[in-house]
SERO-4910 file (N, C-alpha, C, O; in steps of 0.05 Angstrom, whole numbers):
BEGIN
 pado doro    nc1    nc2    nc3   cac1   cac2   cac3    cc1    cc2    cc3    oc1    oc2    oc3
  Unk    A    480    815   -392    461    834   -382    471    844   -354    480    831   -335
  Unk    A    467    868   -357    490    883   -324    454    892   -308    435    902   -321
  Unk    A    455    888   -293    436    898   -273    447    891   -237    463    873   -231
  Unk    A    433    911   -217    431    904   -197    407    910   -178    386    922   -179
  Unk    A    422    892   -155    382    900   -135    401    911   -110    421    906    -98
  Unk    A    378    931   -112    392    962    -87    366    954    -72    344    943    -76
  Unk    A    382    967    -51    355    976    -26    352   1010    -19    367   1025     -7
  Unk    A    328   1013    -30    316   1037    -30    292   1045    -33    279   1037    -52
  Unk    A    280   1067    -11    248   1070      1    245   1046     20    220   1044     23
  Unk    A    256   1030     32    247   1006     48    242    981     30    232    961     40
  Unk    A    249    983     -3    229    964    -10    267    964    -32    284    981    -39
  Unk    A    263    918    -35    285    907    -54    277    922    -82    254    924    -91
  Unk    A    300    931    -95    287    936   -126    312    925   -145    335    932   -141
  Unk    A    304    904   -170    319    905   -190    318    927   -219    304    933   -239
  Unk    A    342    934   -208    354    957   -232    364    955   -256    378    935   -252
  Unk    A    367    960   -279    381    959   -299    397    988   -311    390   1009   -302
  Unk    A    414    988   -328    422   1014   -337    395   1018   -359    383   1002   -374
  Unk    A    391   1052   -355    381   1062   -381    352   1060   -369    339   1077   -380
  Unk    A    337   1046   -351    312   1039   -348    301   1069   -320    317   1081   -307
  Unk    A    281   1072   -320    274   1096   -294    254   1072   -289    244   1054   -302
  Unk    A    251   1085   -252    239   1075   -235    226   1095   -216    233   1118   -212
  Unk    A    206   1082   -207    185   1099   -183    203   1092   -157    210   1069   -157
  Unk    A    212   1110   -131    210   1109   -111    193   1128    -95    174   1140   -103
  Unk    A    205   1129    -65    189   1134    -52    192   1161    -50    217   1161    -50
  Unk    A    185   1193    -46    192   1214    -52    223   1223    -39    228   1221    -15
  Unk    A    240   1232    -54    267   1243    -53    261   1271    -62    248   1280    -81
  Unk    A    278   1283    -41    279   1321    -38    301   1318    -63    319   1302    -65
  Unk    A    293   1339    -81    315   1344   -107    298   1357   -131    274   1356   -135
  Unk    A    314   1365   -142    302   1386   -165    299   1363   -186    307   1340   -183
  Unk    A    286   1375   -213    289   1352   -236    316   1352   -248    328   1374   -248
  Unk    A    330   1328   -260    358   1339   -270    373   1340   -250    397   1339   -257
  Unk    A    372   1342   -220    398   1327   -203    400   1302   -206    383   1286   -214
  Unk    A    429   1296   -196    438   1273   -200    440   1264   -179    447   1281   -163
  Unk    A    436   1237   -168    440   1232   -150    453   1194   -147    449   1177   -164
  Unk    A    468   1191   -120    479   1160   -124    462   1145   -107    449   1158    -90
  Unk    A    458   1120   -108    445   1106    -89    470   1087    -83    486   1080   -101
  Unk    A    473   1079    -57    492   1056    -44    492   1041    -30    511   1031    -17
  Unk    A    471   1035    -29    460   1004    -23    449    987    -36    425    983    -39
  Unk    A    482    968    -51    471    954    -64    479    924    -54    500    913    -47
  Unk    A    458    918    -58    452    877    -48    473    860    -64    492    848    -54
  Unk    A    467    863    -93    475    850   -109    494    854   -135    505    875   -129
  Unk    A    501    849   -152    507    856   -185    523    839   -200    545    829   -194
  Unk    A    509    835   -219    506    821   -236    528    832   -266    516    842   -285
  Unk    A    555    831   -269    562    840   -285    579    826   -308    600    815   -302
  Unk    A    568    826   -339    573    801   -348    579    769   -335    599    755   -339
  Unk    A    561    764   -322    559    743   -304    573    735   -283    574    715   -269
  Unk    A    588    762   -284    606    762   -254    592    774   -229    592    798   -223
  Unk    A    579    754   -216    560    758   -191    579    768   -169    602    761   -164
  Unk    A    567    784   -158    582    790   -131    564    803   -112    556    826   -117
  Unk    A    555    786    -85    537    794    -69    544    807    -38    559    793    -24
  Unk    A    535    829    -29    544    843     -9    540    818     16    535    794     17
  Unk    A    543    840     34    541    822     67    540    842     84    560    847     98
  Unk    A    514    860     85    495    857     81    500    882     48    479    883     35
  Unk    A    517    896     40    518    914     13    549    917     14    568    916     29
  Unk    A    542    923    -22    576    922    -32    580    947    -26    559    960    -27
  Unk    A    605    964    -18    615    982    -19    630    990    -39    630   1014    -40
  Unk    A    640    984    -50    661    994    -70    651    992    -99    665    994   -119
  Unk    A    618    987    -97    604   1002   -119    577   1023   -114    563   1025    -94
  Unk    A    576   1037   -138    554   1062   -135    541   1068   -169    547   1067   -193
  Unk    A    522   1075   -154    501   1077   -183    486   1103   -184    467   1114   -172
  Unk    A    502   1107   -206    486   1151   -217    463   1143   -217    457   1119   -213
  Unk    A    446   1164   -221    417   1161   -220    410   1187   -226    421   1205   -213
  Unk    A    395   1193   -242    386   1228   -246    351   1227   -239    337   1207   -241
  Unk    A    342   1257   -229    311   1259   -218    305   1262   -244    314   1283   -254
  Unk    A    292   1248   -259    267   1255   -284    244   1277   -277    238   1297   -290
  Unk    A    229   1265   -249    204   1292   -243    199   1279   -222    212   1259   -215
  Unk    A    171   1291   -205    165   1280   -190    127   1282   -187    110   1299   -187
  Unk    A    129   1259   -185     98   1243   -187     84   1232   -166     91   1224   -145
  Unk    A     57   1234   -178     43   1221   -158     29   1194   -155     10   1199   -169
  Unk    A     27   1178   -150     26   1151   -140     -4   1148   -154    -15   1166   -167
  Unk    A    -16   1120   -148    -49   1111   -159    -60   1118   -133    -49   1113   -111
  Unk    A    -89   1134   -138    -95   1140   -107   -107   1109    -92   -114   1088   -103
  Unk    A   -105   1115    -68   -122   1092    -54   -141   1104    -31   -132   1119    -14
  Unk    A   -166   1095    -32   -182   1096    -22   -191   1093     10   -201   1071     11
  Unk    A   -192   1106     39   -193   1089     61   -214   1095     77   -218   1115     91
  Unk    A   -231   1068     73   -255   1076     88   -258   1057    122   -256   1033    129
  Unk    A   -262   1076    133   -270   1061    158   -297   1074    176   -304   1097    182
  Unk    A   -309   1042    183   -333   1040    197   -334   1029    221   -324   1007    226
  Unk    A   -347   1047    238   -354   1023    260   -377   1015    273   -386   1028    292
  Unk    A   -388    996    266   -416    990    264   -432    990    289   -417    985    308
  Unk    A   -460    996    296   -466    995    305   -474   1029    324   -490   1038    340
  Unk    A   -449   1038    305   -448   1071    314   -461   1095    299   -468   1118    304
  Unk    A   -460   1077    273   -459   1103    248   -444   1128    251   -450   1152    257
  Unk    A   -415   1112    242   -396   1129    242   -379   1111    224   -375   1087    228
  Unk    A   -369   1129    200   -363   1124    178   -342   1155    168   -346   1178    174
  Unk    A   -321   1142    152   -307   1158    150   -288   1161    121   -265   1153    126
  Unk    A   -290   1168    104   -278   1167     72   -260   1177     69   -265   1201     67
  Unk    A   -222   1168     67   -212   1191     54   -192   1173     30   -187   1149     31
  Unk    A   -186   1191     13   -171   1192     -5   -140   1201      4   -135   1222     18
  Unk    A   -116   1178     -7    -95   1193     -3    -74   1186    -38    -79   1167    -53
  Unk    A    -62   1199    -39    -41   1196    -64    -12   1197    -60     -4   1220    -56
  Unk    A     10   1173    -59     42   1172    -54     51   1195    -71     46   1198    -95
  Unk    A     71   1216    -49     88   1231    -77    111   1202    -79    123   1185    -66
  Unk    A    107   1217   -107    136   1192   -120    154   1206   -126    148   1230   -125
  Unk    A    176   1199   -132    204   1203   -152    210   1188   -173    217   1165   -171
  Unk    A    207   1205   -200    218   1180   -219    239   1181   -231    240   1197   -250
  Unk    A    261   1167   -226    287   1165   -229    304   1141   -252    304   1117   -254
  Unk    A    315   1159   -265    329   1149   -287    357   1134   -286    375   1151   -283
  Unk    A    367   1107   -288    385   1097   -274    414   1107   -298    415   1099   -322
  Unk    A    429   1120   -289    444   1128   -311    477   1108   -313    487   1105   -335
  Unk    A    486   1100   -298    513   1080   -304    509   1057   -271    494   1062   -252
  Unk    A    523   1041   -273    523   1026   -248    564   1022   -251    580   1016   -268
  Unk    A    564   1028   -230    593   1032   -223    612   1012   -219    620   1018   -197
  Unk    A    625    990   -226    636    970   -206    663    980   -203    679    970   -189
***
């Protein structure tokens, strides 16, 4: 099983080939391609090899599928005693991205 864990949007993610993932919004049309290169780890037929702090001399295609929007979340704040209260709604744009080869 070939997979790796990149760092990207601020947040660890494990990858596999063939699988799409949500990040955090990326400027790009649908159908660009794009590499990510920061990768932590990889896992390739059980030949581990871990960066310090990322490997360089690998890279992983990646194509934009579309771009989406997140689960909304709710943010309410009160402060008592005032009657003052305040409701809003916000929604993450996402990117959802299709992992297309991992490079070693």
């Amino acid at each position: 099983m070939n997979y790796a864990i990149i760092e990207a949007s601020g947040k660890q993610l494990w990858i596999e080939e063939g699988k799409f993932y949500d990040l955090n919004y990326i400027p790009g049309e649908p159908g660009d391609l794009i590499k990510l290169n920061k990768i932590l780890l990889v896992n390739n037929n059980n030949n581990i090899q871990i960066g310090n702090p990322c490997l360089k001399s690998i890279r992983i295609k990646a194509t934009i599928l579309r771009h989406v929007k997140g689960k909304k979340i709710t943010v309410f704040k009160i402060k008592p005693k005032k009657n003052n209260k305040s409701k809003k709604g916000h929604r993450q744009k996402l990117t959802r991205l299709l992992i297309k080869q991992i490079l070693t």
